[in-house]
C-alpha positions, 0 to 999 in steps of 0.5 A, spaced: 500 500 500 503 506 497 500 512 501 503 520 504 505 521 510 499 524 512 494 519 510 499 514 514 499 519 520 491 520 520 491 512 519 495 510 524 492 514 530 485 512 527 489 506 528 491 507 535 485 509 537 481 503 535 486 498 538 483 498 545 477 495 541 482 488 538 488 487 535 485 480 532 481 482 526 486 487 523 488 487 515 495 487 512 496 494 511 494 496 518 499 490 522 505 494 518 503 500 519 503 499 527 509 494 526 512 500 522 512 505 527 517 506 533 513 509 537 515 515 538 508 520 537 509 528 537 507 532 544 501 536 540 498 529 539 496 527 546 492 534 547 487 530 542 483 527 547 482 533 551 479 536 544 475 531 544 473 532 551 471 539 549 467 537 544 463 533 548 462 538 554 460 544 548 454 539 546 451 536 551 445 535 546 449 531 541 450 526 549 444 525 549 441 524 542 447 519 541 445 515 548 437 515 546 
């Protein structure tokens, strides 16, 4: 799979983030891209969860539409 360094980024945290679910029904290309990475992740990439944090917080309707 040839791909940039953006798609390989934004595929590898998208990735990272649904690890917690499995490891066990991965495809090839997502084995190699976490196989391929040292691990080493820039300091802004941390701050992400706290986006995400605030966007819950900022729209409490969207919480409750989505738990309906």
């Amino acid at each position: 799979m040839n791909t940039t360094w953006d798609q390989a980024t934004s595929l590898y945290l998208r990735r990272d983030r649904n690890s917690a679910h499995s490891f066990l029904n991965m495809e090839k290309w997502e084995k190699a891209l976490l196989l391929s990475h040292n691990g080493t992740l820039p300091r802004g990439i941390a701050e992400l969860a706290f986006l995400y944090l605030l966007d819950l917080v900022a729209h409490p309707d969207q919480i409750a539409a989505k738990l309906r």
